[in-house]
SEFIZA-3560 file (N, C-alpha, C; in Angstrom, 3 decimals):
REM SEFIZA-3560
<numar><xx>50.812</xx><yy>78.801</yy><zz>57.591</zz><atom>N</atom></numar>
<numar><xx>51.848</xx><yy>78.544</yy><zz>58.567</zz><atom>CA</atom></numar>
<numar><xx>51.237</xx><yy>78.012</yy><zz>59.857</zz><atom>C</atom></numar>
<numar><xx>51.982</xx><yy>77.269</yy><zz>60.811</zz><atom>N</atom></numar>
<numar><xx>51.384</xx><yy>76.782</yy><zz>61.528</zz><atom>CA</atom></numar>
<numar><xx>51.824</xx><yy>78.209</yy><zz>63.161</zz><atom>C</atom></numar>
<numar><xx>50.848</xx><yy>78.407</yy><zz>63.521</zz><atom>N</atom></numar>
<numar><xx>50.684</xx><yy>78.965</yy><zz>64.949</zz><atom>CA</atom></numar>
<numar><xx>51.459</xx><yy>78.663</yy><zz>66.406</zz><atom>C</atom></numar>
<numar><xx>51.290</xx><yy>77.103</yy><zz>66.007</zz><atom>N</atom></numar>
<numar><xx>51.416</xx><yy>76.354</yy><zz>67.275</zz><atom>CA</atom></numar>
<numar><xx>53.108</xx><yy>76.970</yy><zz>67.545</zz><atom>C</atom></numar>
<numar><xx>53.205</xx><yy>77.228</yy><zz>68.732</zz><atom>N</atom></numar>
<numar><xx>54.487</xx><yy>77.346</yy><zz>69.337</zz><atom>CA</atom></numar>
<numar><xx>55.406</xx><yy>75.720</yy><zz>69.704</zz><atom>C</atom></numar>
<numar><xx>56.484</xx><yy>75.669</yy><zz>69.186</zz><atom>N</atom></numar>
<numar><xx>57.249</xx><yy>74.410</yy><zz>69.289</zz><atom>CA</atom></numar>
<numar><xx>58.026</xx><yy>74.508</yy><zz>70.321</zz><atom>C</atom></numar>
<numar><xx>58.289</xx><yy>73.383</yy><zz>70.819</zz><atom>N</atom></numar>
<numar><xx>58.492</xx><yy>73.155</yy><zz>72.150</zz><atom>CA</atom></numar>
<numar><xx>59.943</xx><yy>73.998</yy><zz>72.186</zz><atom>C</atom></numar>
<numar><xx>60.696</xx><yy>74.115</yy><zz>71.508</zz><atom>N</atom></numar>
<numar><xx>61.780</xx><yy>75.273</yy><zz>71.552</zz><atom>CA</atom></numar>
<numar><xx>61.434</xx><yy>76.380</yy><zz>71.294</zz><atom>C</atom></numar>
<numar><xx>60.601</xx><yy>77.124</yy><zz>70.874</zz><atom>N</atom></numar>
<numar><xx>60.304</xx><yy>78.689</yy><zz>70.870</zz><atom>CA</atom></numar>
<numar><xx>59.193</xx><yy>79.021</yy><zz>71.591</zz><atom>C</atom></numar>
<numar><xx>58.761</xx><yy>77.847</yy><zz>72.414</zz><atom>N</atom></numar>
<numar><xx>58.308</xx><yy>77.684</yy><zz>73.788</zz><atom>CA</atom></numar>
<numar><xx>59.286</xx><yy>78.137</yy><zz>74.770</zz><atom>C</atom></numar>
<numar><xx>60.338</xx><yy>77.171</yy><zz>74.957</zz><atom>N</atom></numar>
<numar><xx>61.392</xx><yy>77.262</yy><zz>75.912</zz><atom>CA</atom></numar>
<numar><xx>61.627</xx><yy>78.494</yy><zz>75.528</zz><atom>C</atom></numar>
<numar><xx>62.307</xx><yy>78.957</yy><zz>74.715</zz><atom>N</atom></numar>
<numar><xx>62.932</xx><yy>80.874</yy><zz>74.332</zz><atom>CA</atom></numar>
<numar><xx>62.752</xx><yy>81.586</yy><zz>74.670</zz><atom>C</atom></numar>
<numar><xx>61.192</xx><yy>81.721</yy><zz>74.634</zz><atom>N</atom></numar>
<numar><xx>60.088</xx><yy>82.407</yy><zz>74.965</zz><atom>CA</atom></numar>
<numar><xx>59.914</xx><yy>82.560</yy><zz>76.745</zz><atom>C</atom></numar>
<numar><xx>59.726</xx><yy>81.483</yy><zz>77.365</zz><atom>N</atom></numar>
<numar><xx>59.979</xx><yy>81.201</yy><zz>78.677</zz><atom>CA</atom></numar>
<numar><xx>60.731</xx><yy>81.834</yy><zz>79.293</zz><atom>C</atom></numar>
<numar><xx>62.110</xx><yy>81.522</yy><zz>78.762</zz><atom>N</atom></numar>
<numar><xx>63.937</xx><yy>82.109</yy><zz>79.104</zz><atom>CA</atom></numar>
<numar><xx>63.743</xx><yy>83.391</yy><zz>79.199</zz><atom>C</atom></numar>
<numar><xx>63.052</xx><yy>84.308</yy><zz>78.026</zz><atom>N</atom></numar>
<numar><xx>63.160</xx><yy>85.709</yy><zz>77.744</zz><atom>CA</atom></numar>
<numar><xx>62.536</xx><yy>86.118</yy><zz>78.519</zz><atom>C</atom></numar>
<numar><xx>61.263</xx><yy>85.957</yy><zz>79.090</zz><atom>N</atom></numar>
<numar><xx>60.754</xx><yy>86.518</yy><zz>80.510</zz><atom>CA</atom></numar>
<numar><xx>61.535</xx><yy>86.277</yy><zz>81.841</zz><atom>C</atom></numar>
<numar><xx>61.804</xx><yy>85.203</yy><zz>82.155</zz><atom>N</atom></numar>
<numar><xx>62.852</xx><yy>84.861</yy><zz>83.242</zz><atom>CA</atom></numar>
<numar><xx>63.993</xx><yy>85.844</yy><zz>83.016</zz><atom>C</atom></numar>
<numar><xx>64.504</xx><yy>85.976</yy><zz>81.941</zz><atom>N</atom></numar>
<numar><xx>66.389</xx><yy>86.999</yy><zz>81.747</zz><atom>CA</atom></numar>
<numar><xx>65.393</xx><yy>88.242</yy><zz>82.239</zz><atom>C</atom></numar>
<numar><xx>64.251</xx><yy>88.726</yy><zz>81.631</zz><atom>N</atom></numar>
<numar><xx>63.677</xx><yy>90.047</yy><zz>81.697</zz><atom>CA</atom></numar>
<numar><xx>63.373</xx><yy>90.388</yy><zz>83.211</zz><atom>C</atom></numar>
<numar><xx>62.726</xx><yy>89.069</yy><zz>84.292</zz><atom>N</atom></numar>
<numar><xx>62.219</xx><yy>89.394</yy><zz>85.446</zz><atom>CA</atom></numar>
<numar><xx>64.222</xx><yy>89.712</yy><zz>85.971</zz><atom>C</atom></numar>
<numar><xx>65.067</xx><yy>88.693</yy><zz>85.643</zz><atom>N</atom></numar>
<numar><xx>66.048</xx><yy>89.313</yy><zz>86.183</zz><atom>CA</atom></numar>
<numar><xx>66.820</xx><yy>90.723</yy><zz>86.322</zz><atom>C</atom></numar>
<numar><xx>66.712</xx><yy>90.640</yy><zz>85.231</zz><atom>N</atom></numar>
<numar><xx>67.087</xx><yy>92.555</yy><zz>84.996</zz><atom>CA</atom></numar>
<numar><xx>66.241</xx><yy>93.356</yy><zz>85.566</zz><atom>C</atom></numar>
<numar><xx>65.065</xx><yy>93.418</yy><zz>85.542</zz><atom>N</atom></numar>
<numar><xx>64.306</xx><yy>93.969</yy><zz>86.457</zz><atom>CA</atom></numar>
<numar><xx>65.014</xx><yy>93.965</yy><zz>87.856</zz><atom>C</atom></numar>
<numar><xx>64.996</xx><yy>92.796</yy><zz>88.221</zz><atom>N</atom></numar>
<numar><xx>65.524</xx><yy>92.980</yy><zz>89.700</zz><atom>CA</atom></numar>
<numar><xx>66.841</xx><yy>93.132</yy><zz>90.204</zz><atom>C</atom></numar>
<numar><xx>67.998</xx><yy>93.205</yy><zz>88.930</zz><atom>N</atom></numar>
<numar><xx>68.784</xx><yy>93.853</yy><zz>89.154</zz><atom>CA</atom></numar>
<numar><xx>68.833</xx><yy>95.530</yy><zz>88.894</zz><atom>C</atom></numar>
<numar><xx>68.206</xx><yy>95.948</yy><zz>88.132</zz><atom>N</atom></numar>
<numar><xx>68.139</xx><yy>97.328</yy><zz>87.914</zz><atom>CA</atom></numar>
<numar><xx>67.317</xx><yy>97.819</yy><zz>89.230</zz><atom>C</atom></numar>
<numar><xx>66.506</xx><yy>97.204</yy><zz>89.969</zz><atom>N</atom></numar>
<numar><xx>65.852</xx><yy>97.553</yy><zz>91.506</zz><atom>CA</atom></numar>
<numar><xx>66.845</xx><yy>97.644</yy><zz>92.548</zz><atom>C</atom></numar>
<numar><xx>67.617</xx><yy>96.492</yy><zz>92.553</zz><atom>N</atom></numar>
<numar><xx>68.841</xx><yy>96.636</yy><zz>93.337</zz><atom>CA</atom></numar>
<numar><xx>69.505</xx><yy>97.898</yy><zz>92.861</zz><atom>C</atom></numar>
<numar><xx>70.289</xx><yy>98.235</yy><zz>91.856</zz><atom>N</atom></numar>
<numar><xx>71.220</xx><yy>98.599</yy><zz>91.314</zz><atom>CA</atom></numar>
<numar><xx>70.345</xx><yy>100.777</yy><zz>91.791</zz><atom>C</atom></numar>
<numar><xx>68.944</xx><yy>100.841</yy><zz>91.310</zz><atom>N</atom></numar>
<numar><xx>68.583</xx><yy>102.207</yy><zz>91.903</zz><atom>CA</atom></numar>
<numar><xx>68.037</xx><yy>102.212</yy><zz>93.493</zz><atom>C</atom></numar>
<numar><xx>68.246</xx><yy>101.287</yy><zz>94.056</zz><atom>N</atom></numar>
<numar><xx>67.847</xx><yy>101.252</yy><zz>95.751</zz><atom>CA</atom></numar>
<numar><xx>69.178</xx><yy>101.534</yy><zz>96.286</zz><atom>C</atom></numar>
<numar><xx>70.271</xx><yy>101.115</yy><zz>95.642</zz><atom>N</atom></numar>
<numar><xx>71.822</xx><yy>101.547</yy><zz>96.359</zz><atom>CA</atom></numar>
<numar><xx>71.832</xx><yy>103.031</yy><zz>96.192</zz><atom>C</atom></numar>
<numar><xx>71.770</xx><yy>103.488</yy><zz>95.162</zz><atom>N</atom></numar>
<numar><xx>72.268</xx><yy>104.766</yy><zz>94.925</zz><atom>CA</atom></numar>
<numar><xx>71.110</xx><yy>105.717</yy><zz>95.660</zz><atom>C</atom></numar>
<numar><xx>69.656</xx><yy>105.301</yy><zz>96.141</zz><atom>N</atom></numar>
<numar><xx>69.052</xx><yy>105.997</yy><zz>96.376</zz><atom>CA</atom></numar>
<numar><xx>69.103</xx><yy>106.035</yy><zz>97.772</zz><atom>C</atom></numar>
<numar><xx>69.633</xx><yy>104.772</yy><zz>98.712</zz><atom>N</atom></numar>
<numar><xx>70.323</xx><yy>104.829</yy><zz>99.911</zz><atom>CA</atom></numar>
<numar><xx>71.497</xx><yy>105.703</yy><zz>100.232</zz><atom>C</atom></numar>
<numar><xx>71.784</xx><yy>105.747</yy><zz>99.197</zz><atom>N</atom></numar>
<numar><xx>73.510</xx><yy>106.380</yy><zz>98.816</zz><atom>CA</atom></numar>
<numar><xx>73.447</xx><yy>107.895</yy><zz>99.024</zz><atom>C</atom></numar>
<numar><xx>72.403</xx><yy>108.480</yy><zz>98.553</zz><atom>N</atom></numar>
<numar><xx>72.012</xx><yy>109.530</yy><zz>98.114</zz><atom>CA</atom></numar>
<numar><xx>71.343</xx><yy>110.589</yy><zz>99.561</zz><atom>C</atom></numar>
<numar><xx>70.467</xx><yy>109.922</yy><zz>100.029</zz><atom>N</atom></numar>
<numar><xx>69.384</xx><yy>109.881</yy><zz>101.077</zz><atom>CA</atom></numar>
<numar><xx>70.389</xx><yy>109.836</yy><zz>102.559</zz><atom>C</atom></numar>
<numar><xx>71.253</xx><yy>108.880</yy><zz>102.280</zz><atom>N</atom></numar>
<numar><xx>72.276</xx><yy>108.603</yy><zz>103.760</zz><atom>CA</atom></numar>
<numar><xx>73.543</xx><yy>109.672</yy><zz>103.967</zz><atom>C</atom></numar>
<numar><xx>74.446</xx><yy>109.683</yy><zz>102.772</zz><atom>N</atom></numar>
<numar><xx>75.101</xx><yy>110.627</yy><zz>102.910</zz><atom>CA</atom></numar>
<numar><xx>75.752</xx><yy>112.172</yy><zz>103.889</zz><atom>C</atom></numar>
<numar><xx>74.268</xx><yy>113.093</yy><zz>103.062</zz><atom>N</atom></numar>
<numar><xx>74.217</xx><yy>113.827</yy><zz>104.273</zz><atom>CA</atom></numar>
<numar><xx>74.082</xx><yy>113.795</yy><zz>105.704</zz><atom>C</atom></numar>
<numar><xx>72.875</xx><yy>112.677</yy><zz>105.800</zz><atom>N</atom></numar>
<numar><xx>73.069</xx><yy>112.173</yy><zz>107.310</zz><atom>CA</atom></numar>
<numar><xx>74.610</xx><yy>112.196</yy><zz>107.828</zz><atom>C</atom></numar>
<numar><xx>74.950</xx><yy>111.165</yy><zz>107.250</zz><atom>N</atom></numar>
<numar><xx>76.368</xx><yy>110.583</yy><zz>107.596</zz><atom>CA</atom></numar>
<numar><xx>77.496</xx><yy>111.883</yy><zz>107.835</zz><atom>C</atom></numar>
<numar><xx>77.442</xx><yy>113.090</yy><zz>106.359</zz><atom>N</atom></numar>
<numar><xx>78.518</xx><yy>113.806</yy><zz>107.127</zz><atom>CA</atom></numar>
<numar><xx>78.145</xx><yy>114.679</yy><zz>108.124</zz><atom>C</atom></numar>
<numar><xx>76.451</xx><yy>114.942</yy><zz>108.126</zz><atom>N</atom></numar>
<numar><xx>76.462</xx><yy>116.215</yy><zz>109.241</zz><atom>CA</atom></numar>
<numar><xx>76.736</xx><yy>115.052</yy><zz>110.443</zz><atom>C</atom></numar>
<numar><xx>76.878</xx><yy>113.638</yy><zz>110.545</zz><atom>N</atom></numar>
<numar><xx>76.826</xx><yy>113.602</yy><zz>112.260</zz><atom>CA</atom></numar>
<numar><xx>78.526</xx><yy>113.342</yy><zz>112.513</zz><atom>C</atom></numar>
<numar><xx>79.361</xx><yy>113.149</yy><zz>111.392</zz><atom>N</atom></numar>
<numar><xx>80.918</xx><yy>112.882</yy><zz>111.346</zz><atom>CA</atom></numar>
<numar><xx>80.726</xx><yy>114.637</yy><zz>111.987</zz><atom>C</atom></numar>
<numar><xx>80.137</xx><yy>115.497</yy><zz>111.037</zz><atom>N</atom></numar>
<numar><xx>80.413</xx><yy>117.308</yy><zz>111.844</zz><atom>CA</atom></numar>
<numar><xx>80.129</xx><yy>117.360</yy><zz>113.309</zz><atom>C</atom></numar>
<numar><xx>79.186</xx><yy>116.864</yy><zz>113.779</zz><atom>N</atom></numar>
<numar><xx>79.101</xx><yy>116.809</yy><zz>115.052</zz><atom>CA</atom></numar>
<numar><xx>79.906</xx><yy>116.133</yy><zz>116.111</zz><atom>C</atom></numar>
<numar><xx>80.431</xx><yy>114.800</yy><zz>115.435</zz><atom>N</atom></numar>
<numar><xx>81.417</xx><yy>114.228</yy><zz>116.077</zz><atom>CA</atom></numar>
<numar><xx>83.096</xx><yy>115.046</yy><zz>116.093</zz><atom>C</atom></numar>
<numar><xx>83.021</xx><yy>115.466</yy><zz>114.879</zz><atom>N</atom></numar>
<numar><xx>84.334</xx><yy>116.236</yy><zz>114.656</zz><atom>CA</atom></numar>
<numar><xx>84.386</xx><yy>117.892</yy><zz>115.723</zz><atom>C</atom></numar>
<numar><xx>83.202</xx><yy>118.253</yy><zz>115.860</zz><atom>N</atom></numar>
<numar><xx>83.004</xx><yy>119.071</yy><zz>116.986</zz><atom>CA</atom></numar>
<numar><xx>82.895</xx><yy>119.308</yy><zz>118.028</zz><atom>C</atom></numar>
<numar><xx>82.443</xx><yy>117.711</yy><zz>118.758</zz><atom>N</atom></numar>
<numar><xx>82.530</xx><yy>117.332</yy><zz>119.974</zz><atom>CA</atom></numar>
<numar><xx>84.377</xx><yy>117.068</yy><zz>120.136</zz><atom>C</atom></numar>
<numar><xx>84.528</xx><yy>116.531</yy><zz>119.636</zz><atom>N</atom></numar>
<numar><xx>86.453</xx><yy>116.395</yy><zz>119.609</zz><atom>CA</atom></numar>
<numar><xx>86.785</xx><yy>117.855</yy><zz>119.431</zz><atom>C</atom></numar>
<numar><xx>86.794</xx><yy>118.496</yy><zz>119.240</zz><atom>N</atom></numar>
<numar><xx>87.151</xx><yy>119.739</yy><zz>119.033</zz><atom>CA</atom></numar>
<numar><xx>86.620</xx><yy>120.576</yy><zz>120.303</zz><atom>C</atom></numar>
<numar><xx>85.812</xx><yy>120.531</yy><zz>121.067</zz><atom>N</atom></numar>
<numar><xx>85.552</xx><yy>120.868</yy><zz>122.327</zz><atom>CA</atom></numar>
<numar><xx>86.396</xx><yy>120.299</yy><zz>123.770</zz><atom>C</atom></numar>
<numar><xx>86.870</xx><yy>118.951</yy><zz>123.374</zz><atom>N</atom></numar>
<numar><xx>87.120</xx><yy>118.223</yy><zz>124.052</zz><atom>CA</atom></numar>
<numar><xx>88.617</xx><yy>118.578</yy><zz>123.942</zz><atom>C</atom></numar>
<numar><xx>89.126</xx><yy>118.386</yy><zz>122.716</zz><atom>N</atom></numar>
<numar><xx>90.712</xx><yy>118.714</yy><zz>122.220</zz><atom>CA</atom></numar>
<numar><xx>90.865</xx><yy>119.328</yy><zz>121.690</zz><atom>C</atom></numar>
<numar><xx>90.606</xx><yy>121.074</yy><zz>122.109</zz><atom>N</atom></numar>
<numar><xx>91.349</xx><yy>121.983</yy><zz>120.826</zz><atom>CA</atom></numar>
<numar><xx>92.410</xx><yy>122.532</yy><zz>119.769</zz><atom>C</atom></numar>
<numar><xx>93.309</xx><yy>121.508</yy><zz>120.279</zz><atom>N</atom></numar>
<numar><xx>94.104</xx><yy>121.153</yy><zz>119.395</zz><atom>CA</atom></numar>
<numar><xx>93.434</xx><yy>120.736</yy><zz>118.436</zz><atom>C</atom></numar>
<numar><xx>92.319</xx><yy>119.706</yy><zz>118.259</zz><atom>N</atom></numar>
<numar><xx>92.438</xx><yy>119.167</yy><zz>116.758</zz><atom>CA</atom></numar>
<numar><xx>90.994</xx><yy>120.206</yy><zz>116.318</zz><atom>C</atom></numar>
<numar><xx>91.077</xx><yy>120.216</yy><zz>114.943</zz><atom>N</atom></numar>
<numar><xx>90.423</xx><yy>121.196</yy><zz>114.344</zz><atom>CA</atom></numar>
<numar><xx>88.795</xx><yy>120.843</yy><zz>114.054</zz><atom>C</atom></numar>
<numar><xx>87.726</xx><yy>122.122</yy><zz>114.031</zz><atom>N</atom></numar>
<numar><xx>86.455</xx><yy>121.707</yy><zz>113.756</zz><atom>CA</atom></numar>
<numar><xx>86.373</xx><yy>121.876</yy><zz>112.300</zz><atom>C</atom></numar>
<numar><xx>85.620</xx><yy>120.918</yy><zz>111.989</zz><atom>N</atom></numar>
<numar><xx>85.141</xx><yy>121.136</yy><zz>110.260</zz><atom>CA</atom></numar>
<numar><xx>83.792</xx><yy>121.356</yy><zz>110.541</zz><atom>C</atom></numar>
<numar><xx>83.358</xx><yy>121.907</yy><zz>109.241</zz><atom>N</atom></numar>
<numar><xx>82.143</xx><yy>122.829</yy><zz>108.587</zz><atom>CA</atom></numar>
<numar><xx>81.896</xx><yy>121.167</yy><zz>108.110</zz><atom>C</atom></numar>
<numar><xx>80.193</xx><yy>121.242</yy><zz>107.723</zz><atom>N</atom></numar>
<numar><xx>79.509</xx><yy>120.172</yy><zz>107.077</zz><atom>CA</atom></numar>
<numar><xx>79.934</xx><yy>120.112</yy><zz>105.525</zz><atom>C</atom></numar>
<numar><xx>80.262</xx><yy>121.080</yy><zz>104.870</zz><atom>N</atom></numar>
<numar><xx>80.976</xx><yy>120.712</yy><zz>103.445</zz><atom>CA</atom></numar>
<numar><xx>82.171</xx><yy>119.999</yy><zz>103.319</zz><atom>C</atom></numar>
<numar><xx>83.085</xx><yy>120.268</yy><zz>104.728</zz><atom>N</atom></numar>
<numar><xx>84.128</xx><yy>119.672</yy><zz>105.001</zz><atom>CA</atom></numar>
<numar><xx>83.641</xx><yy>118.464</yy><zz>105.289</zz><atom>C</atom></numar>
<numar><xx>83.023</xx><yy>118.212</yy><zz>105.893</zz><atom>N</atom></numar>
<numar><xx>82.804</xx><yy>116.712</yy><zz>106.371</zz><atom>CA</atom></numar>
<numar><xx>81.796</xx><yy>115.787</yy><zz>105.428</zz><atom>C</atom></numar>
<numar><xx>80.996</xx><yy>116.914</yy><zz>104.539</zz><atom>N</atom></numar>
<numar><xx>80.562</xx><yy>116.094</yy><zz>103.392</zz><atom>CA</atom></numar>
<numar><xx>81.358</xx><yy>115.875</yy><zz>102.299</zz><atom>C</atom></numar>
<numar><xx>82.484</xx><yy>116.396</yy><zz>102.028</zz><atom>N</atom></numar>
<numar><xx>83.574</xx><yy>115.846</yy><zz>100.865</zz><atom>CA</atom></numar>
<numar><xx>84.624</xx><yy>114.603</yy><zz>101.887</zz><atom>C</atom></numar>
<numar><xx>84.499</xx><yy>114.621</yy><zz>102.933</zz><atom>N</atom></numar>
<numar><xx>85.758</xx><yy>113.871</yy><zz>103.708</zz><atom>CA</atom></numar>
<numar><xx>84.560</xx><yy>112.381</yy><zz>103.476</zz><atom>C</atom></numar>
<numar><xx>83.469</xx><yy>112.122</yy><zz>103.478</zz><atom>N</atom></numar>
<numar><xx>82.518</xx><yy>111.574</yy><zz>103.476</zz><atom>CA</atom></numar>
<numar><xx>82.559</xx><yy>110.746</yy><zz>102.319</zz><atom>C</atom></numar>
<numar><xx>82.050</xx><yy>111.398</yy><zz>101.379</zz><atom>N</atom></numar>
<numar><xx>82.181</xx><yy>110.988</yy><zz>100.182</zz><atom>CA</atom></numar>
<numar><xx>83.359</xx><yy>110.337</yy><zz>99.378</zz><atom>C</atom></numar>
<numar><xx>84.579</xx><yy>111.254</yy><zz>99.958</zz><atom>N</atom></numar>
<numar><xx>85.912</xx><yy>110.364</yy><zz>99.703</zz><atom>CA</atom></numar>
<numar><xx>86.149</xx><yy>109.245</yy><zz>100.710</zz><atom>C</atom></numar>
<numar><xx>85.636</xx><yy>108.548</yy><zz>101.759</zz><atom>N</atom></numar>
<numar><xx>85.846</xx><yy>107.466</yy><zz>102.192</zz><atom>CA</atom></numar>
<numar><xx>85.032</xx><yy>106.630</yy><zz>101.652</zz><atom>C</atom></numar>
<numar><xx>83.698</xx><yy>107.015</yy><zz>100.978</zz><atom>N</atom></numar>
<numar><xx>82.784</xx><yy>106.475</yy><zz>100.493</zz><atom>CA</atom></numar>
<numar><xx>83.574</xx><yy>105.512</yy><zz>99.030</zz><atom>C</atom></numar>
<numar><xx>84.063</xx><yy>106.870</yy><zz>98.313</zz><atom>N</atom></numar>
<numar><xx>84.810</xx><yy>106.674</yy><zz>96.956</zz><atom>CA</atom></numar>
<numar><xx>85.897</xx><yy>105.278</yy><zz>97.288</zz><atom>C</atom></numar>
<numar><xx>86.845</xx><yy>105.797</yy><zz>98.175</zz><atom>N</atom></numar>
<numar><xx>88.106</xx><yy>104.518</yy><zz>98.404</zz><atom>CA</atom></numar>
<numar><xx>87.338</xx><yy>103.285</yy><zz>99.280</zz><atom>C</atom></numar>
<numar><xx>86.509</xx><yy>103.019</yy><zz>99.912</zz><atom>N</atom></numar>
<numar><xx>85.512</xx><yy>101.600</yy><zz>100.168</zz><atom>CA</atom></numar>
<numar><xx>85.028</xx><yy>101.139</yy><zz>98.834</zz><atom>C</atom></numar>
<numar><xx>84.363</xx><yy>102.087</yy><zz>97.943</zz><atom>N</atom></numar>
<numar><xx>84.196</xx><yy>101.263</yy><zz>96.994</zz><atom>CA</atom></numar>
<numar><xx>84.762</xx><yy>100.748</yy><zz>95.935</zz><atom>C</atom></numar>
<numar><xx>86.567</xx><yy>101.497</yy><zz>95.847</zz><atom>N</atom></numar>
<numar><xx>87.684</xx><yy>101.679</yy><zz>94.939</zz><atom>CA</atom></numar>
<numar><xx>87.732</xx><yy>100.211</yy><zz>95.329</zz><atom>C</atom></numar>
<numar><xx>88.278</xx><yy>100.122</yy><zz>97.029</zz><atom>N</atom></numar>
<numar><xx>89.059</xx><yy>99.038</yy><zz>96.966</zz><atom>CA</atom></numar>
<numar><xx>88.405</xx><yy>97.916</yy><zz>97.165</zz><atom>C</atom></numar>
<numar><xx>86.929</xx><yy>97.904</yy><zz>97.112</zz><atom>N</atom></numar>
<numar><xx>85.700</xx><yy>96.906</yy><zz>97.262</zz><atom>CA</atom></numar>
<numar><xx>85.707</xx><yy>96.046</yy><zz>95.260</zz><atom>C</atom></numar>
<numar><xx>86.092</xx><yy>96.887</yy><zz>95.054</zz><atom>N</atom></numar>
<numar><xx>86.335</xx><yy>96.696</yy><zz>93.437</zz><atom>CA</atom></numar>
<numar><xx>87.227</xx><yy>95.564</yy><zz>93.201</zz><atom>C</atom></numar>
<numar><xx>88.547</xx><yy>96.089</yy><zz>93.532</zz><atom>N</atom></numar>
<numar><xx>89.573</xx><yy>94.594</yy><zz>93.617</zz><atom>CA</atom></numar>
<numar><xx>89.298</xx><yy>93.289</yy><zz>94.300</zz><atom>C</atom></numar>
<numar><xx>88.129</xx><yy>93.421</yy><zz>95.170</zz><atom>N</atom></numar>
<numar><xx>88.184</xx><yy>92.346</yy><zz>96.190</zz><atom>CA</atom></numar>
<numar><xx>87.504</xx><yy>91.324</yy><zz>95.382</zz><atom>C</atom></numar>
<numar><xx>88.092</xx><yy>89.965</yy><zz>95.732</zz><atom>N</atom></numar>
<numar><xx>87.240</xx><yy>89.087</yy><zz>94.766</zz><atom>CA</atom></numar>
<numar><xx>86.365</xx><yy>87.866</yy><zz>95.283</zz><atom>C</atom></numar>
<numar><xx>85.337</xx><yy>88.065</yy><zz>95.051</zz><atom>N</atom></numar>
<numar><xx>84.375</xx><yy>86.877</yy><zz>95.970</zz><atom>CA</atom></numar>
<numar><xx>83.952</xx><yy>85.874</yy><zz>95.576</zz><atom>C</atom></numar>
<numar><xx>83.735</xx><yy>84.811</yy><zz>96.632</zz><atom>N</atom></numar>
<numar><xx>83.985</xx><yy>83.678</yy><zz>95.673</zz><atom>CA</atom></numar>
<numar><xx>82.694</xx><yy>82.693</yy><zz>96.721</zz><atom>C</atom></numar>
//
């Protein structure tokens, strides 16, 4: 049989590393979000708690939340940005 690679299972061959470097760099993207996601979060609701506490000093009328409170209020704005980030269509 002959060895030699033909100029089409050349090209194939080529393609399949190129599709492969892509996936790679979408699967990099795809665990750098969630690990931002992950990492930011808490940030995000303990300083919404602090903000929600400073208002609450300021206006006792409106109520202080606990950081579990403000880490589920968190996460559900998180959830409906990306619900309705879903429908949006880019072009």
């Amino acid at each position: 049989m002959n060895d030699k690679l033909t100029p089409y299972r050349l090209h194939r061959q080529e393609k399949r590393a190129e599709d492969w470097k892509d996936r790679e760099a979408v699967a990099r993207r795809y665990w750098a979000g969630w690990l931002s996601f992950a990492m930011l979060s808490p940030a995000e609701a303990w300083l919404l708690m602090l903000v929600l506490g400073a208002l609450h000093g300021l206006v006792p009328a409106f109520p202080a939340a606990g950081y579990g409170t403000a880490l589920l209020l968190t996460l559900g704005v998180d959830l409906a940005a990306w619900w309705t980030g879903r429908f949006r269509r880019s072009k």
